[in-house]
N, C-alpha and C positions, 0 to 999 in steps of 0.2 A: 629534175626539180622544176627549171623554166617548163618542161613540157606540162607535167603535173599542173601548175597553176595556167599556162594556158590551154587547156583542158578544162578546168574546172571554168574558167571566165566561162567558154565560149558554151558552153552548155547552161549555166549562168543566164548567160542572155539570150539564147534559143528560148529560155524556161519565162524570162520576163516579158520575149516580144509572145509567147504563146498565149499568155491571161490578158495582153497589151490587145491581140486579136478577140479571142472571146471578150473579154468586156463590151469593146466597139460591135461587135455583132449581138450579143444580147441586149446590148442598152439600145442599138438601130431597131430591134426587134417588139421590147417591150415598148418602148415611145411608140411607136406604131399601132402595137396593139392598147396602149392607152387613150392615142386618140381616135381608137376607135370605140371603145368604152364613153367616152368624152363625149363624141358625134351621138352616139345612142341614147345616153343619160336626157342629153339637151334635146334631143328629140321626143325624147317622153316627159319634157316638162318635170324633173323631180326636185320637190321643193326642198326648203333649208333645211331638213330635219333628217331627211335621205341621207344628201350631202354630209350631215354632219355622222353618220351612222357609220357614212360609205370611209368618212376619215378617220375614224376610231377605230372599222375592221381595219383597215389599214395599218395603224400603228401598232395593235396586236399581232398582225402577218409577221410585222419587223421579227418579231419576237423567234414567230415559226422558221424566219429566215436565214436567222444567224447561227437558228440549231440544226439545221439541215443543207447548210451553204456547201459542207464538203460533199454531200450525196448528189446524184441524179435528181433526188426530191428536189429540191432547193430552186431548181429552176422552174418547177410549175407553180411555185409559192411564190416568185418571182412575178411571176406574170399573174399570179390571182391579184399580186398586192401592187400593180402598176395597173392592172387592168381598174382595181377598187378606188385608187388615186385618181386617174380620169375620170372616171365615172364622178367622182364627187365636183367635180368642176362644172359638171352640169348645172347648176343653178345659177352659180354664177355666170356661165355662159351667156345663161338664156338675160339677165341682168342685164348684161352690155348688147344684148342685140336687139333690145328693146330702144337704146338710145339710137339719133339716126343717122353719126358714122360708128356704129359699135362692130360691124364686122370690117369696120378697117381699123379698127386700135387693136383689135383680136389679130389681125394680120400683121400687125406694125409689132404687138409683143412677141407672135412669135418669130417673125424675122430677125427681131433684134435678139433673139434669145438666140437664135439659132449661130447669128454672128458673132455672139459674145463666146459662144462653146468654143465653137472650130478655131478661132482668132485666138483666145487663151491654150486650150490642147496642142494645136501648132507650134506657138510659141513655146512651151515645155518639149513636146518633142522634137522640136529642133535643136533647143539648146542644153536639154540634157538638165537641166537646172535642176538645183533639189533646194525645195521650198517648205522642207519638214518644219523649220524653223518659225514657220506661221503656225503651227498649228496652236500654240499657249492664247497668242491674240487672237484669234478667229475663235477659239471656244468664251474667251471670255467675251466677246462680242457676242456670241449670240445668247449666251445666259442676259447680258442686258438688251439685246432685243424682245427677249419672251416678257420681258420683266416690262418692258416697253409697251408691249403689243396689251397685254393684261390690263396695265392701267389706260391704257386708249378706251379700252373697252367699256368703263366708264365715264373717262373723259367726252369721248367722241368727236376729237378736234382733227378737219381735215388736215389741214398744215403739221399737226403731228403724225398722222397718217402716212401724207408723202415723204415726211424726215424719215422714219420707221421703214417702209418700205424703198429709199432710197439705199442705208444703210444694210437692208437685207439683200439689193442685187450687187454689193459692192462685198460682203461678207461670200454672199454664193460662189459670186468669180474667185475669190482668192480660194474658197474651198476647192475649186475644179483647179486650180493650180496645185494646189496641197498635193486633193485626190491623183491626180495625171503622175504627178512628179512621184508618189510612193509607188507607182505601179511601175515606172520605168526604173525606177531604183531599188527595188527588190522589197519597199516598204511593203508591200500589199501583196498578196501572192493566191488572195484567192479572188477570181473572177465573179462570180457571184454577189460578195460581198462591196466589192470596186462597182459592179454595175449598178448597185441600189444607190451607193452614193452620190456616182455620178446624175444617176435619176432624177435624185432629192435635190441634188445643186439646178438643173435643168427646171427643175417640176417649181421650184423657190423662186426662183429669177422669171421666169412667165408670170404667174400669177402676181407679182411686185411689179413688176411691168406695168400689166395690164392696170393694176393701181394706179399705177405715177399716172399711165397716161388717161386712165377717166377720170381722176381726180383735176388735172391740166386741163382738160377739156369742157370739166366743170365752170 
């Protein structure tokens, strides 16, 4: 019997650190291939309407993503829909590098973005913690940030702006805790679907960044 259930564990977790590895290698993989979508978009100058085209094919990908996550398909949907994500950052890119330290708050968001990943991932994979228990608050967080962001959109007030996107890198982190923590605990089991989220927490938290800090620099 003990042997049966230590059997089962240890295959168990051969099976979690396995999507633990493809995850971290496909999300290394699309980030990569996003910012080089990114680098090309902003190279060709593509104004707000691309941008806004390029984040719509986008959210329909999600769609193609979720129905083909168990297949081989799933991963070149994967990088069509990280690849379309970058890309749409292009305009805004080109936004901040028209101001004259805008390619050092581009550098500054993504270093910090990049600290904020490893520094929270670490911290779950070290401690094994399971953080399912976020997940009721961090949904209702973001149902009132979209609700946020909508009325800004007529408001137009900077200082709600930075409130808004401070709340959204602080929402992202706790989701890369969530995310992290359901993969090492059996929550999540398919890599595909772990790698876009993890994306979207990365992809959220840059671009709020890059907010705070041209808004502060304002």
């Amino acid at each position: 019997m003990n042997s049966s259930i230590n059997t089962h564990a240890q295959s168990s977790g051969v099976s979690i650190n396995k999507v633990l590895k493809n995850t971290y290698m496909l999300l290394g993989m699309t980030l990569a291939f996003s910012a080089f979508t990114a680098t090309i978009a902003t190279a060709a100058g593509i104004g707000p309407i691309a941008s806004l085209v390029l984040m719509l094919v986008s959210f329909g990908l999600l769609f193609v993503i979720r129905k083909t996550a168990n297949s081989s398909k799933g991963i070149f949907w994967v990088f069509m829909f990280t690849g379309a994500m970058g890309a749409s950052l292009g305009n805004m890119l080109n936004h901040y590098l028209t101001m004259a330290n805008g390619p050092a708050l581009i550098m500054q968001a993504l270093g910090t973005t990049a600290i904020i990943f490893f520094a929270l991932s670490a911290y779950v994979l070290t401690t094994r913690k399971d953080f399912s228990f976020m997940g009721g608050f961090l949904m209702a967080g973001m149902i009132a940030v979209v609700v946020a962001i909508i009325a800004n959109l007529f408001l137009q007030i900077p200082l709600f702006q930075l409130v808004i996107s401070s709340v959204v890198v602080l929402l992202m982190s706790g989701l890369i805790l969530f995310d992290t923590s359901r993969i090492i605990n059996g929550g999540e089991t398919n890599y595909i679907n772990a790698t876009v989220s993890l994306y979207l927490n990365i992809f959220n938290i840059f671009v709020h960044l890059l907010s705070i800090l041209g808004i502060l620099d304002d």
